[in-house]
LUMGUPA-905849 format. One record per residue (C-alpha): x, y, z. Coordinates in steps of 0.5 Angstrom, whole numbers, plus 500, padded with zeros to 3 digits. Layout:
BEGIN
XYZ
...
end
This chain:
BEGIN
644447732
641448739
638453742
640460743
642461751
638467751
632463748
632458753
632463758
626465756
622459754
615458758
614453762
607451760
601454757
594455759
590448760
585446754
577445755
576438759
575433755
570427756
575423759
577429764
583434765
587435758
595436760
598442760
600444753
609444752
611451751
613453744
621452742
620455736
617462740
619467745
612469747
611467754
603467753
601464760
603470762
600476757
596473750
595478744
587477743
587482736
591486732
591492728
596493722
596500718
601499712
604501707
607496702
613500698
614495692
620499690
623498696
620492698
618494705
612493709
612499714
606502719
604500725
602494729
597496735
596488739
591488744
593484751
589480755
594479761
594472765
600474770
598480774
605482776
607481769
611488767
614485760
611484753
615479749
614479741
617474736
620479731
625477725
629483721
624488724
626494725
623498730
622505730
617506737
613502742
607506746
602502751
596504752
592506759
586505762
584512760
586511752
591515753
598512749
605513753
612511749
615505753
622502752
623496748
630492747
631488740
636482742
641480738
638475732
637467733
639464725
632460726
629464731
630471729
630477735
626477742
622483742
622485749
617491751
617494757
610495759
610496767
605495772
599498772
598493765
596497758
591495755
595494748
601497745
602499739
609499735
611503729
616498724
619496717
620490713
626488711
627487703
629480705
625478709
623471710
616471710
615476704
617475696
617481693
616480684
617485678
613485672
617482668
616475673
608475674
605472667
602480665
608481664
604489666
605491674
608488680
606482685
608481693
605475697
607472704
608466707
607465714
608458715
611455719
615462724
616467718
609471720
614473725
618477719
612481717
609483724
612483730
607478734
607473739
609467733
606460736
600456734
598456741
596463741
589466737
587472735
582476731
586482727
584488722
588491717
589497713
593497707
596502701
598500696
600502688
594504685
591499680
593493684
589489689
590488695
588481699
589477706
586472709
580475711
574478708
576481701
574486694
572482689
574489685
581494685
579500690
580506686
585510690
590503692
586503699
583497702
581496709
580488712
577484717
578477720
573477726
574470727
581467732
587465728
594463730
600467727
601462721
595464718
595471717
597472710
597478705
597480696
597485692
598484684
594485678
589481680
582480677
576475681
571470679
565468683
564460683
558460687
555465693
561463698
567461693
571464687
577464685
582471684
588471679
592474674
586475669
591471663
589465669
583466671
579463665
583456666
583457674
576458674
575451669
580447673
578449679
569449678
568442683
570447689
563449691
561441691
567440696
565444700
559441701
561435702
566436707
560439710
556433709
562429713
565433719
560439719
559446718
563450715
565455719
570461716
564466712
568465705
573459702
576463696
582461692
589465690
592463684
599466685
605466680
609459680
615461685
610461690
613455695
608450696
603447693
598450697
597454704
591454707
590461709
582463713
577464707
583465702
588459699
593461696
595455689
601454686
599455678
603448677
596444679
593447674
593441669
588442664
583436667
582437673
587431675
591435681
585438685
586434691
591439692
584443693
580438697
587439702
587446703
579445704
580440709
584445713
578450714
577443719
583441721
589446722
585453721
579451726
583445731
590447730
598444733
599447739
606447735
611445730
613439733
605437732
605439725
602431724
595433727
594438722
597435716
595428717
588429719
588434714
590428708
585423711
579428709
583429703
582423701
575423703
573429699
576425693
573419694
566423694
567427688
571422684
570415686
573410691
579408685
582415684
582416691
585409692
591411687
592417690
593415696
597409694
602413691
602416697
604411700
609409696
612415697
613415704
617409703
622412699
622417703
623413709
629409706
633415704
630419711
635417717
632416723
636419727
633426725
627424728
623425721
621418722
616420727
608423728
612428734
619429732
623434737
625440732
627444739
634448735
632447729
628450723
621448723
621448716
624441716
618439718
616439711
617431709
612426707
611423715
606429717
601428711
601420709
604417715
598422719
593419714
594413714
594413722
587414721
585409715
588405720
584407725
578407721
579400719
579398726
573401728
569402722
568409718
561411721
565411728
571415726
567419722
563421728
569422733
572426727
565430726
565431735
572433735
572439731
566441735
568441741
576443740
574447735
578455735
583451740
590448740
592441741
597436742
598429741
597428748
590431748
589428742
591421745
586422751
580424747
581417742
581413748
575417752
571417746
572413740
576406743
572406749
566404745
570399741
573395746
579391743
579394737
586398738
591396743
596402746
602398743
599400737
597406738
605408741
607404733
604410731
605416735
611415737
616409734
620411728
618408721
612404718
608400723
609392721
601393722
599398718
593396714
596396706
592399700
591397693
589401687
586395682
588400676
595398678
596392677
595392670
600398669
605393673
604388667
605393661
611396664
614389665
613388658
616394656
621393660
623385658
622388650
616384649
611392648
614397644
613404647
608406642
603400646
603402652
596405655
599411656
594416652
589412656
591413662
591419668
595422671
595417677
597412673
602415669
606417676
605410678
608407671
614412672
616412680
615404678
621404673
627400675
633406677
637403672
635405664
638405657
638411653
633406648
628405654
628412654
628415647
622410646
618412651
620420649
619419643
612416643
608420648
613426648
614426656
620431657
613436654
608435658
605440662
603437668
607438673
607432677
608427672
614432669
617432676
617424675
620424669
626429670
627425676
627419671
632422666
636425672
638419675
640416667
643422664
637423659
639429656
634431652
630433659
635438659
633444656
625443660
629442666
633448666
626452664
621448669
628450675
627457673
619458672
617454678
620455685
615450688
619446694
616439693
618439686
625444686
629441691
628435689
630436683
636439685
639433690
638429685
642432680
647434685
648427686
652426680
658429679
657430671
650434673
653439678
654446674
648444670
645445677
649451679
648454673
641453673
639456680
644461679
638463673
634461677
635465685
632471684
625469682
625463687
621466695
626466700
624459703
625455697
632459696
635457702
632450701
636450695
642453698
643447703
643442697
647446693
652447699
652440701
656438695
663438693
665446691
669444685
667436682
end
């Protein structure tokens, strides 16, 4: 795919230059392919939102009042991302207050792009603009749930996902990491329903469905977020809780109970913590990712909820994120890997202060270990192999592979080998001071390492390794390797159960965690017999499991060999769960056998209407890409 004419016409030559850094200048930032907004010469620097949220007709409709900070004195145009919008009237406002109706043209739809909003505001520059709009019901951003798919079973539940361009389908605004802004919002909804955003929040439902927010910290587009459903909240301490259907919250809260301390760990490490409020929403299982780190209030995926707080480093990422993502941002999506990798590499760091160096060591090995997979089956001509891919002309979605997150992490775990740990740690703990509410690429991000952290460790990294990471495709050869020492003895059971020399029934299953068991399982051989897998059913009940991880594990064991026992847990956790990580997958894997292909079919076909729009057309091109008829 390659980016609309009319796209490039429009696209900026450069952004405004960042804060110096210690070693000087820091270059222009490149302009956003994935934007229409031309912020060198206009900024948006608040936002006002007025909405009603219509369940019945799935819309979101009001006004957007955006406040201008004008950089171009002769600039006579505002240009908006828009997707799906339909707008109703545009008006400026003059220096006297006063609101004057101005033109706007909606330009024909980019398939990735959406529509250039371009608002004709003439000189002398207005202050602001406001637009009257509606959502469309399928808009990308938004997922629109009956009461028959929320677990109360009772009242309706509408959240958003505005990662990476699809704030641009709820808001028509300039849709860029560069750009960051402060907003207000007033929301109307059912009566009976409480109403979120990534902001400060009620902690009861308002009595008429009203409710008024405030984030007064800048935020790019990406991280506004918005909620309404049957909700109910829970403290966890003065400045944590959690929000969730009240059939939820009692085991959301058990399992999520460590957050208050991961806080202050992090804190402990890289500084304060610098949002107000770190609240967590549980939404319904078709949320389409694990985790999203929305200012104040994360919004969970139920599928870590495990029972025994095994999968909670999906909080210390999304916790991370208030340091690196949310307050020192990827200028845009081509950077993705300064948020995603630093991200998991404190990640880690939180798991290893709260559950010791050896749990941390297996996550991060099964990182690894998927990473390598991934790269094998990842052809480098797309570029994903790389911490800077170009994704100009494509979809930023794509982006979503293992390469941002582990390879980024493993960067610095390299980094911090070289230079030792209380080095990395205070160049980290300096670089979110200084860059903190600022957007950066990996230019600037490069100068400042050299500047200020290798300069003081002459030798420790060469710029040939350095380039290995950041721009070369693949693993560098260098790369330090991890070791986990509770693995070693799972290599050893599971080649004795392999050669028949241990029955099922002996392997260490039931004492071993959830890591271990997703290294037991992602170890086994492609090829397995019926016996191999009946006995291991059979002796642990595996297809039964209600940890996701080691559920989508086991699947993906059981597809490969046509196990059919998994079929009717396949088919349910295919239906109720619309998690990209795990669905997708899944679903290539079975179109991947021509025997598995109506099964697949089948399956999605039960399954589209309670999966978000950004895991169906996930699904779609998977499905799309196998033979219609087998």
């Amino acid at each position: 795919m390659t980016v609309h004419a009319s796209r490039r016409a429009v696209l900026a030559q450069g952004l405004v230059l960042l804060a110096l850094a210690a070693a000087g200048s820091a270059p222009a930032l490149a302009a956003d392919a994935h934007s229409y907004a031309e912020p060198e010469r206009v900024r948006i620097t608040a936002i006002a939102l007025d909405l009603d949220a219509d369940f019945r007709r799935r819309t979101l409709s009001g006004t957007a009042e955006l406040t201008l900070d004008w950089r171009d004195p002769e600039a006579t145009e505002l240009v908006l991302d828009s997707r799906e919008l339909a707008i109703a009237r545009v008006e400026a406002r003059d220096g006297r207050g006063r609101w004057r109706r101005v033109g706007h043209a909606l330009a024909p739809a980019d398939p990735v792009l959406g529509s250039r909003l371009a608002i004709a505001t003439g000189l002398p520059q207005p202050s602001a603009v406001r637009i009257r709009y509606s959502t469309a019901p399928t808009a990308s951003g938004l997922q629109w749930l009956g009461p028959e798919q929320t677990l109360g079973r009772e009242a309706p539940f509408m959240f958003s996902q505005s990662q990476a361009i699809h704030a641009r389908s709820w808001v028509p605004l300039q849709d860029t990491p560069a750009v960051r802004f402060t907003y207000t919002a007033q929301l109307r909804v059912p009566r009976g329903l409480l109403a979120l955003m990534s902001a400060r929040n009620p902690q009861e439902v308002s009595r008429d469905g009203r409710y008024r927010f405030e984030m007064a910290q800048a935020i790019p587009s990406y991280l506004m977020a918005i909620a309404a459903g049957r909700l109910a909240f829970q403290a966890l301490d003065d400045r944590s809780g959690v929000y969730a259907e009240p059939e939820r919250l009692a085991d959301a809260v058990a399992e999520f109970a460590d957050t208050p301390r991961m806080i202050e760990v992090t804190e402990s490490l890289y500084g304060p913590y610098r949002w107000d409020r770190y609240d967590l929403l549980i939404l319904p299982p078709s949320f389409p990712y694990g985790g999203m780190e929305n200012p104040l209030l994360s919004f969970i995926t139920p599928t870590v909820i495990a029972g025994d707080r095994s999968l909670v480093a999906l909080i210390a990422h999304e916790l991370a994120h208030s340091w690196s993502g949310n307050l020192v941002t990827n200028a845009n999506w081509d950077e993705f890997w300064l948020n995603e990798g630093f991200t998991s590499y404190v990640e880690n760091r939180i798991v290893e202060a709260l559950y010791g160096s050896a749990r941390a060591d297996m996550e991060f090995v099964l990182d690894i270990r998927s990473l390598r997979r991934d790269f094998r089956e990842l052809p480098v001509e797309t570029d994903l192999q790389r911490l800077t891919p170009r994704l100009a002309g494509r979809d930023p979605d794509a982006i979503y592979t293992t390469t941002a997150y582990t390879k980024g992490a493993w960067f610095l775990r390299f980094l911090e080998l070289r230079v030792g740990r209380d080095a990395l740690d205070a160049w980290l703990r300096d670089w979110f001071d200084r860059r903190a509410f600022t957007s950066v690429d990996t230019a600037t991000f490069r100068a400042d390492l050299e500047a200020n952290l290798l300069a003081g460790h002459p030798g420790a990294v060469t710029g040939d390794e350095l380039d290995a990471w950041l721009r070369e495709p693949g693993i560098p050869a260098f790369a330090p390797e991890v070791e986990a020492a509770a693995f070693a003895a799972i290599d050893g059971e599971r080649e004795a159960f392999l050669s028949g020399e241990r029955a099922a029934d002996a392997l260490s299953w039931s004492r071993w965690g959830t890591q271990e068991r997703l290294y037991f399982l992602n170890g086994l051989p492609q090829a397995l017999t019926p016996a191999q897998l009946g006995t291991l059913d059979n002796a642990f009940d595996i297809t039964g499991t209600r940890n996701s991880e080691v559920a989508f594990a086991w699947f993906q064991v059981g597809i490969r060999n046509g196990y059919p026992a998994i079929r009717p847990a396949l088919e349910r956790f295919l239906v109720e769960v619309g998690r990209r990580k795990f669905v997708v997958p899944l679903y290539r894997s079975l179109m991947a056998r021509p025997e598995d292909r109506a099964f697949a079919r089948e399956a999605f076909a039960r399954a589209r209407a309670g999966y978000h729009p950004i895991t169906t057309a996930s699904v779609e091109e998977v499905l799309g890409a196998a033979p219609a008829e087998d």
